[in-house]
C-alpha positions as YAML, in Angstrom:
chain: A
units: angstrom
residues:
- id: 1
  name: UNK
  ca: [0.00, 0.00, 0.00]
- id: 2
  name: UNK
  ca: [1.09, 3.48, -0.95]
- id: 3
  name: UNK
  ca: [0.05, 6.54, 1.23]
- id: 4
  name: UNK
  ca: [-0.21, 9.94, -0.28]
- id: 5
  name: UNK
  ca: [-0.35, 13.22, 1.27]
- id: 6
  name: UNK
  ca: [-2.59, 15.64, -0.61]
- id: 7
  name: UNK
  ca: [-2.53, 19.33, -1.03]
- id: 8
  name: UNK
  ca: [-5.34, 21.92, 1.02]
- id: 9
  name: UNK
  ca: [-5.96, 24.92, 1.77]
- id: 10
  name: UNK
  ca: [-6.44, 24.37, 5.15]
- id: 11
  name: UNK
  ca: [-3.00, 23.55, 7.12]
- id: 12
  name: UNK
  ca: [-0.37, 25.33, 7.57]
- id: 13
  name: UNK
  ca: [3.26, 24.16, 6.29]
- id: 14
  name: UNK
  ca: [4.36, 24.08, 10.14]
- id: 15
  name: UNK
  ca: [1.31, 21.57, 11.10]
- id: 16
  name: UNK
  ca: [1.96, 19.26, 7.80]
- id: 17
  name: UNK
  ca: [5.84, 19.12, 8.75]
- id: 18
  name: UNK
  ca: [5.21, 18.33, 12.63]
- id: 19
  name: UNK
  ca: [1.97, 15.76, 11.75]
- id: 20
  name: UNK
  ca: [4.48, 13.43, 9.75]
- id: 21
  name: UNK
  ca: [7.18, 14.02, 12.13]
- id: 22
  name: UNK
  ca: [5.04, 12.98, 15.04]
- id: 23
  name: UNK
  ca: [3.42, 10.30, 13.05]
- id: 24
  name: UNK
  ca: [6.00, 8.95, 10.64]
- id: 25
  name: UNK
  ca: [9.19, 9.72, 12.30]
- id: 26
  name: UNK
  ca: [10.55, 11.31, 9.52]
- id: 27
  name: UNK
  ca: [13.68, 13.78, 10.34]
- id: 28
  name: UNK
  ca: [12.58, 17.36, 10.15]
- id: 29
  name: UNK
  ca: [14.66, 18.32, 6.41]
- id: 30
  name: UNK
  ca: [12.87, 15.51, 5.25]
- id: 31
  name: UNK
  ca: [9.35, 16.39, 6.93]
- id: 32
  name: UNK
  ca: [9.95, 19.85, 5.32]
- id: 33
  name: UNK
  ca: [10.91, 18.14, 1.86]
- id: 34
  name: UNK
  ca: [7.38, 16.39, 1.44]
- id: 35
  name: UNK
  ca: [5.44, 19.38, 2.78]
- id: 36
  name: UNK
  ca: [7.61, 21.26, -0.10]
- id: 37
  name: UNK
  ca: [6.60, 18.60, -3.05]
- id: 38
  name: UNK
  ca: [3.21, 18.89, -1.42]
- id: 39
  name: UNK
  ca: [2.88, 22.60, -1.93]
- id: 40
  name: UNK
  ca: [4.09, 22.24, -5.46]
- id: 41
  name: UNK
  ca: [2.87, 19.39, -6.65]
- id: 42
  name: UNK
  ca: [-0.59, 18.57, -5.03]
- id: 43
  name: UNK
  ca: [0.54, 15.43, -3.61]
- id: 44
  name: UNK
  ca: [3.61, 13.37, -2.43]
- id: 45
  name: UNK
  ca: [4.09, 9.64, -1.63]
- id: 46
  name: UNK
  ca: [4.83, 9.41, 2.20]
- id: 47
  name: UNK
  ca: [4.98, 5.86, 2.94]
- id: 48
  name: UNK
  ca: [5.19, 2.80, 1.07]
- id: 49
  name: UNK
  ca: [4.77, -1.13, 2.70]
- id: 50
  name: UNK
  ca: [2.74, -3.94, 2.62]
- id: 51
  name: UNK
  ca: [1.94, -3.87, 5.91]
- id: 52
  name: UNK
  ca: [-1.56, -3.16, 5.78]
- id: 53
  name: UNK
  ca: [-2.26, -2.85, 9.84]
- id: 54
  name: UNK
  ca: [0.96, -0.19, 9.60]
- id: 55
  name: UNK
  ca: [-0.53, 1.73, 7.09]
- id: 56
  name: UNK
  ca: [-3.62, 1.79, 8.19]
- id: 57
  name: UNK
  ca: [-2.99, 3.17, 11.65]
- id: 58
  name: UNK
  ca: [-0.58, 5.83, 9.95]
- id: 59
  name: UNK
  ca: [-3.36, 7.01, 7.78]
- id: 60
  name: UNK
  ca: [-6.19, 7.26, 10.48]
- id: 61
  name: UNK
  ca: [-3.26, 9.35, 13.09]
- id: 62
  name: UNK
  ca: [-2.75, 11.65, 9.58]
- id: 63
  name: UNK
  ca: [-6.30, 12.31, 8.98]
- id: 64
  name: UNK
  ca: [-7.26, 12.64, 12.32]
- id: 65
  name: UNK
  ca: [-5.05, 15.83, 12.81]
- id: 66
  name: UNK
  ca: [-6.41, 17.05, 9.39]
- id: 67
  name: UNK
  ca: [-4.32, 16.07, 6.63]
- id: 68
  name: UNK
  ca: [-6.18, 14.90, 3.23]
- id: 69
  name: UNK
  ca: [-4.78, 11.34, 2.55]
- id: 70
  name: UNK
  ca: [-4.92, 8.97, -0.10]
- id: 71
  name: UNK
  ca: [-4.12, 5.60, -0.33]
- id: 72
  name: UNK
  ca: [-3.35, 2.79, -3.11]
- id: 73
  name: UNK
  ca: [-2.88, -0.60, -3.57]
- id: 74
  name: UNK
  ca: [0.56, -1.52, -4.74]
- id: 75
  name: UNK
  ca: [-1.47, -4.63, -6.94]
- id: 76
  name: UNK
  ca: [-3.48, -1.77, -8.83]
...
């Protein structure tokens, strides 16, 4: 499964970059990287596993502090 996180109008670059620090445990250059690609290019590819539990606890932590999500099968 492949998570995306989507562009809004809604949060702030700050809240993006500490949301996937927080919930991804990203370093903060690279926190700031995807919020960046993001910005610019309506979407970026955060995470990438088949571990569906994993992915799926990821994505409910992301949209529960307001980030738009999507997420794809890797057997699409």
């Amino acid at each position: 499964m492949k998570l995306y996180i989507l562009n809004d109008n809604e949060n702030s670059f700050h809240h993006v970059i500490r949301s996937i620090q927080s919930y991804l445990n990203y370093p903060y250059t690279q926190c700031e990287s995807i919020a960046n690609i993001v910005h610019n290019n309506g979407q970026c590819m955060v995470k990438d596993t088949d571990d569906e539990v994993v992915i799926n606890e990821i994505y409910k932590k992301l949209v529960a502090s307001g980030l738009k999500l999507r997420m794809e099968s890797n057997y699409e």
